[in-house]
Biotite code that builds the C-alpha atoms (Angstrom):
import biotite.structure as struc

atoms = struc.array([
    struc.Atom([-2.751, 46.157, 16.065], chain_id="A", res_id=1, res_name="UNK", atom_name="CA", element="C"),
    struc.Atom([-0.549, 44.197, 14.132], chain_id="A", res_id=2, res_name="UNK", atom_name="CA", element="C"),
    struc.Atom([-2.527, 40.555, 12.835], chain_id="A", res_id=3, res_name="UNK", atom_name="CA", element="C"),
    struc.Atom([-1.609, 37.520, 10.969], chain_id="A", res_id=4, res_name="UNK", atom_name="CA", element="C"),
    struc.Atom([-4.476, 35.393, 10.989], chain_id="A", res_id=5, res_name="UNK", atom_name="CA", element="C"),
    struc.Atom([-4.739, 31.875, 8.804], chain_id="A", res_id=6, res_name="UNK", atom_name="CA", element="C"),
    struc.Atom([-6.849, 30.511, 6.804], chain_id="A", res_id=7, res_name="UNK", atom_name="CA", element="C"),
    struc.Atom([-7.665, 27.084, 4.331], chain_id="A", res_id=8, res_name="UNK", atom_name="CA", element="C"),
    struc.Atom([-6.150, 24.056, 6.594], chain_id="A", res_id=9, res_name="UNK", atom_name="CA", element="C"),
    struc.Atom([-8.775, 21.401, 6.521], chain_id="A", res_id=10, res_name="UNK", atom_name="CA", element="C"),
    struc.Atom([-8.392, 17.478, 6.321], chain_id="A", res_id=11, res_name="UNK", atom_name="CA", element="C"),
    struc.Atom([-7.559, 15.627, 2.880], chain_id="A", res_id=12, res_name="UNK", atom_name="CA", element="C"),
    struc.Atom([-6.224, 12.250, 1.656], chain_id="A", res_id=13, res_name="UNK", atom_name="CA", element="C"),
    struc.Atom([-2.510, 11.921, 0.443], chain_id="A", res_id=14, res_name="UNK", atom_name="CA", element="C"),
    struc.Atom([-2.304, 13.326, -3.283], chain_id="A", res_id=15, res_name="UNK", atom_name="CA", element="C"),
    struc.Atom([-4.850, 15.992, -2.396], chain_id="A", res_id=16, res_name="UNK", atom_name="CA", element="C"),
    struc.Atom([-4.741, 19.710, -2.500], chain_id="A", res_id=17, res_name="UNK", atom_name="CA", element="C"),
    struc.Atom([-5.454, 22.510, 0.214], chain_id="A", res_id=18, res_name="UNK", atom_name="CA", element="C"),
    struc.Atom([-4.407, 26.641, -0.121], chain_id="A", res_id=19, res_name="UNK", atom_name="CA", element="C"),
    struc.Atom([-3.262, 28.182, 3.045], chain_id="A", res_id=20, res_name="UNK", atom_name="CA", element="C"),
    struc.Atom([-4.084, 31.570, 3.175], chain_id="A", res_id=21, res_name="UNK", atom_name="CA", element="C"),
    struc.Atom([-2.782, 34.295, 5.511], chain_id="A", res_id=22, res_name="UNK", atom_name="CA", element="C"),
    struc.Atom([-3.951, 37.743, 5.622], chain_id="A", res_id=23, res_name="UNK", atom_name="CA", element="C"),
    struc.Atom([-1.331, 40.783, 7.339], chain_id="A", res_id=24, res_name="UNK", atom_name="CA", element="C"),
    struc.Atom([-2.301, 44.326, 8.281], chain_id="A", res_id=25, res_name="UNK", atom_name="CA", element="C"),
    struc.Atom([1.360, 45.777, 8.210], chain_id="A", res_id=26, res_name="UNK", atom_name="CA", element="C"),
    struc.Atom([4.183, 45.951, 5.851], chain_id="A", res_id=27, res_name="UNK", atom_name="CA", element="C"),
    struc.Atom([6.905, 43.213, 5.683], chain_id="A", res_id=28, res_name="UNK", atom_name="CA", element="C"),
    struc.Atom([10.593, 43.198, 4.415], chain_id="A", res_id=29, res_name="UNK", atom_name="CA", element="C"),
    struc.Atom([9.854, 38.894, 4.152], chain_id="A", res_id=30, res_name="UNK", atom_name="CA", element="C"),
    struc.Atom([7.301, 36.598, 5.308], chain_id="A", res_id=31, res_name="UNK", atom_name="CA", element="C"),
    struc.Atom([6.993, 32.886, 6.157], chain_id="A", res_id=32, res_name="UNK", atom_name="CA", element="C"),
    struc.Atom([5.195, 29.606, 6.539], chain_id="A", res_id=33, res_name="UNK", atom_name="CA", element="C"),
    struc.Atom([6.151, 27.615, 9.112], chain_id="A", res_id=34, res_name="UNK", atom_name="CA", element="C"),
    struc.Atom([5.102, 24.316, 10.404], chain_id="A", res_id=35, res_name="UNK", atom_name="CA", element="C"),
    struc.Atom([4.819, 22.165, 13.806], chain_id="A", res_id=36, res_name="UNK", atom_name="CA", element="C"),
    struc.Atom([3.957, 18.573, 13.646], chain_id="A", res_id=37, res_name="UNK", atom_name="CA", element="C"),
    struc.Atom([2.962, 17.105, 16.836], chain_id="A", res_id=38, res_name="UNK", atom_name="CA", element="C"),
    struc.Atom([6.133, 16.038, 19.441], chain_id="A", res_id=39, res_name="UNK", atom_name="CA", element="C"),
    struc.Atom([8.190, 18.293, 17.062], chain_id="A", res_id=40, res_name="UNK", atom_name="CA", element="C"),
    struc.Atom([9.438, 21.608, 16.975], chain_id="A", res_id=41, res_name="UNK", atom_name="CA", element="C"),
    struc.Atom([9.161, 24.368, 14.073], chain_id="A", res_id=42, res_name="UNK", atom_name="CA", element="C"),
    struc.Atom([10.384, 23.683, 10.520], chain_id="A", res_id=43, res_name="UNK", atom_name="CA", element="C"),
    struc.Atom([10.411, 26.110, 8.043], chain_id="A", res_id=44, res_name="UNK", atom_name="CA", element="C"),
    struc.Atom([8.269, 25.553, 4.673], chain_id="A", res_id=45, res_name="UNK", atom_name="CA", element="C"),
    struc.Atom([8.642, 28.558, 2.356], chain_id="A", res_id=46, res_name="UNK", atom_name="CA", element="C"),
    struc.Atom([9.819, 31.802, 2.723], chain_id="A", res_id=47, res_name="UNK", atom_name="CA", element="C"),
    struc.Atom([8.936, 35.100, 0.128], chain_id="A", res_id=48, res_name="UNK", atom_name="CA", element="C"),
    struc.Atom([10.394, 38.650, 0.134], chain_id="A", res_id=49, res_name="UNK", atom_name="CA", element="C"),
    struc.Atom([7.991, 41.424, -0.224], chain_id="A", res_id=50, res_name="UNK", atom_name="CA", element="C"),
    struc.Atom([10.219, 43.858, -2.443], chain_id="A", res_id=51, res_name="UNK", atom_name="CA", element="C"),
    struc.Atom([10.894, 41.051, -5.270], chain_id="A", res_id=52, res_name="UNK", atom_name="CA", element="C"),
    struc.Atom([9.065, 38.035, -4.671], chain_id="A", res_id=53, res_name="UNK", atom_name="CA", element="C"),
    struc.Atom([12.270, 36.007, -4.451], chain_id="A", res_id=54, res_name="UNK", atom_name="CA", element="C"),
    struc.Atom([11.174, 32.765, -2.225], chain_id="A", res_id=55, res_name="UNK", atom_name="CA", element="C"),
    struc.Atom([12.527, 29.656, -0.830], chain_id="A", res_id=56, res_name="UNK", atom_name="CA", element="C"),
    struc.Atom([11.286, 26.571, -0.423], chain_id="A", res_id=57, res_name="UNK", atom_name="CA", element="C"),
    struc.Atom([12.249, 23.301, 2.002], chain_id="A", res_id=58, res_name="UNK", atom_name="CA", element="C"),
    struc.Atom([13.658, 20.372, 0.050], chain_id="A", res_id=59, res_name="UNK", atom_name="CA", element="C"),
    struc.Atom([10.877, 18.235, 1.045], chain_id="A", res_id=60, res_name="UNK", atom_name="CA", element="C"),
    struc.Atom([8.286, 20.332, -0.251], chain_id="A", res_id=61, res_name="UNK", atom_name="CA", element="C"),
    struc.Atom([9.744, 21.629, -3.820], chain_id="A", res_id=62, res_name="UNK", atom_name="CA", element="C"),
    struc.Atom([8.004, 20.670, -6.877], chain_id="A", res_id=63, res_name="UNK", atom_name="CA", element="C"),
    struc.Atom([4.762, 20.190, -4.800], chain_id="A", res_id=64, res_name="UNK", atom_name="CA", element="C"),
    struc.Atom([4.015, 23.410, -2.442], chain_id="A", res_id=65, res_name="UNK", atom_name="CA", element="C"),
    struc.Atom([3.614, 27.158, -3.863], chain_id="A", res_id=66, res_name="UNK", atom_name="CA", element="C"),
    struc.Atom([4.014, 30.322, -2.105], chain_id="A", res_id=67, res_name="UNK", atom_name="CA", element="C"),
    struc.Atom([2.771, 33.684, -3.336], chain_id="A", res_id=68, res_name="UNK", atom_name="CA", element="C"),
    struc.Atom([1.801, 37.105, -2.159], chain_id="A", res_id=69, res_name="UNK", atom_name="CA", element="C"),
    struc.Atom([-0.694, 39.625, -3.034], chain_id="A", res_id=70, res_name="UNK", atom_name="CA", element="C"),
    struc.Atom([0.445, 43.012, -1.745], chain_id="A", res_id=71, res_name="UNK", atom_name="CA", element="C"),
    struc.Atom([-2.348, 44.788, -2.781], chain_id="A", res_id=72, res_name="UNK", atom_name="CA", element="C"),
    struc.Atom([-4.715, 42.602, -0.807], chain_id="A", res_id=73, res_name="UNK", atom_name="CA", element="C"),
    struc.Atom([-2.120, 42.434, 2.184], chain_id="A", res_id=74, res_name="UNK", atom_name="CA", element="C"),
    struc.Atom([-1.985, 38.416, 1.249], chain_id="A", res_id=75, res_name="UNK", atom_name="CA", element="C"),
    struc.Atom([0.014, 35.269, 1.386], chain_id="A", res_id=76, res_name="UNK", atom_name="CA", element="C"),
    struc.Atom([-0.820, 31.939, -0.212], chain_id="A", res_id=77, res_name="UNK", atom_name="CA", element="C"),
    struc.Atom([0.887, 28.506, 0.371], chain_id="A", res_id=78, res_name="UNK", atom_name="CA", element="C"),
    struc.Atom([-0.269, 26.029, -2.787], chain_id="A", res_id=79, res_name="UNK", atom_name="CA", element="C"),
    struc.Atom([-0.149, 22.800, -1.400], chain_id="A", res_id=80, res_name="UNK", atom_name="CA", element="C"),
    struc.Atom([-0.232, 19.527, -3.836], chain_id="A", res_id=81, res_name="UNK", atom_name="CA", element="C"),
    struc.Atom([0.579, 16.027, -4.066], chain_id="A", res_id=82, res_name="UNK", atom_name="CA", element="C"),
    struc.Atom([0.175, 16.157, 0.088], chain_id="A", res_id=83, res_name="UNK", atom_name="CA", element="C"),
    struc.Atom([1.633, 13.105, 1.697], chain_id="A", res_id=84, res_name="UNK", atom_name="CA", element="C"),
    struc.Atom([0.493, 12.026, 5.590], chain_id="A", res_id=85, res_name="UNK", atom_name="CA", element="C"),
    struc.Atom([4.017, 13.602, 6.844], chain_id="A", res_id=86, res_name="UNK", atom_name="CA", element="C"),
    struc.Atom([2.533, 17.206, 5.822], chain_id="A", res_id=87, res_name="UNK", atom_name="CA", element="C"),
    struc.Atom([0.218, 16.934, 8.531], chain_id="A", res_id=88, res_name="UNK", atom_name="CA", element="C"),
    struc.Atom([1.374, 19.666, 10.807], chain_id="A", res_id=89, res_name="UNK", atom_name="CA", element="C"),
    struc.Atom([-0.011, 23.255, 12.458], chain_id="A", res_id=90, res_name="UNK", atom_name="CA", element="C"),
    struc.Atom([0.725, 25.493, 9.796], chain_id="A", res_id=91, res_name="UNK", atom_name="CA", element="C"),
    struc.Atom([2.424, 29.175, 10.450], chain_id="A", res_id=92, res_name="UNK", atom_name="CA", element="C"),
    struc.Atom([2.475, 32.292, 8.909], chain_id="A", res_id=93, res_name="UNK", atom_name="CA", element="C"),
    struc.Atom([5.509, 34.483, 9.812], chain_id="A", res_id=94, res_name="UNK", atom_name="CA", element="C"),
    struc.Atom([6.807, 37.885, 9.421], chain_id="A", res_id=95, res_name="UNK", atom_name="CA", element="C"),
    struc.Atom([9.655, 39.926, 9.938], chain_id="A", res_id=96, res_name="UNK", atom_name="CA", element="C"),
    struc.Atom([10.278, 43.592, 9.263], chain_id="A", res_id=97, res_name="UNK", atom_name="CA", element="C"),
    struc.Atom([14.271, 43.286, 8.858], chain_id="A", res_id=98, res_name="UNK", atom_name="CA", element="C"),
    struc.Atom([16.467, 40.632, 7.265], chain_id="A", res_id=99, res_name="UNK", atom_name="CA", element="C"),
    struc.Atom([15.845, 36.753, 8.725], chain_id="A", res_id=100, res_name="UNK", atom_name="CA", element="C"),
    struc.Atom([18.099, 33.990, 8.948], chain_id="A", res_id=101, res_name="UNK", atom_name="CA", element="C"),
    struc.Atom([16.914, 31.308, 6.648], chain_id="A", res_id=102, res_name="UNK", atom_name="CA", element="C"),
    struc.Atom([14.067, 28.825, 8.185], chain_id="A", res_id=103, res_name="UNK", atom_name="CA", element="C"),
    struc.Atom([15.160, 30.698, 11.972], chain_id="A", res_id=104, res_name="UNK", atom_name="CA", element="C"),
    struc.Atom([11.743, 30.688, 13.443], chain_id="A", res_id=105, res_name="UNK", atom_name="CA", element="C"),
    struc.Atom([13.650, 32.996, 16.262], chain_id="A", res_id=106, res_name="UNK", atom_name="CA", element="C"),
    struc.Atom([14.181, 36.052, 13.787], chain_id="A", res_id=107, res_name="UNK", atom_name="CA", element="C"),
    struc.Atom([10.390, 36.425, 12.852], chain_id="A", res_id=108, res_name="UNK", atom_name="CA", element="C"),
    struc.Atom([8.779, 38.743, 14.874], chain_id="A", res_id=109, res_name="UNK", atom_name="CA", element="C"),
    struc.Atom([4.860, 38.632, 14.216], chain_id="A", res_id=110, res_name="UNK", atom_name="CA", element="C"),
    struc.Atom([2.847, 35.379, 14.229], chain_id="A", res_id=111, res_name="UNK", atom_name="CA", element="C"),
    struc.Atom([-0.239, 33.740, 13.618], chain_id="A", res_id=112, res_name="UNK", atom_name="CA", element="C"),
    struc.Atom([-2.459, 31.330, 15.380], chain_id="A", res_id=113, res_name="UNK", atom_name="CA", element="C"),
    struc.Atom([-1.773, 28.774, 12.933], chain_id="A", res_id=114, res_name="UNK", atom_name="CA", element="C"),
    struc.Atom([-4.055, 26.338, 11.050], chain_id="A", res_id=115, res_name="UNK", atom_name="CA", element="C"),
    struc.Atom([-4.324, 22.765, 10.709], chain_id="A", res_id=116, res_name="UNK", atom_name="CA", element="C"),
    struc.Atom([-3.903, 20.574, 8.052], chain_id="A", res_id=117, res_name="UNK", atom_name="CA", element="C"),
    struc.Atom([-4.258, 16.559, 8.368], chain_id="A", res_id=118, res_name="UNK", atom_name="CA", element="C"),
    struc.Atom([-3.220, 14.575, 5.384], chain_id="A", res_id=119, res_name="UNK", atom_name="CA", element="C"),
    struc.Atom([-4.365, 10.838, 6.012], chain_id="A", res_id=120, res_name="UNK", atom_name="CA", element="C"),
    struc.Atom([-2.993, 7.428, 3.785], chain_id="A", res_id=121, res_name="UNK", atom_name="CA", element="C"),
])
């Protein structure tokens, strides 16, 4: 049974730091964090390629979030610094088997249940 499951959202102050983890039990050609603030829809946050580790990250997160992989361990990190009260969102881990349209939630085919992260002022 394929899983995604999340880990490492939690509640901090602006400026603080939090590591979401997710954990996979099948092989990926790229993987994603997404994220769902409340009354809006899906926004991509980072996106990593298994075979080369080549990733993307939004504009509004650069210089602040982090995303890795372990393949060995069947993990993927997001770093999170410097949080600011507009990170606050349901956090995502994707993944797709084939190629994906930049930040198009639609193309990633396996999910998880998400965690939360609250970032207050």
């Amino acid at each position: 049974q394929v899983e995604l499951v999340e880990s490492g959202g939690g509640s901090v102050q602006a400026g603080g730091s939090l590591r979401l983890s997710c954990k996979y039990s099948d092989n990926y050609y790229v993987m994603a964090w997404f994220c769902q603030a409340p009354g809006k829809g899906s926004e991509g946050v980072a996106t990593i390629y298994d075979l080369n580790g080549r990733n993307y990250l939004d504009d509004s997160v650069k210089g602040r979030f982090t995303i890795t992989q372990d393949k060995a361990e069947r993990m993927m990190y997001l770093q999170m610094n410097n949080l600011k009260p507009e990170d606050t969102a349901m956090y995502f881990c994707a993944a797709a088997r084939n190629a994906v349209r930049l930040w198009r939630a639609d193309d990633f085919e396996d999910w998880g249940q998400g965690t939360l992260v609250i970032v207050s002022s």
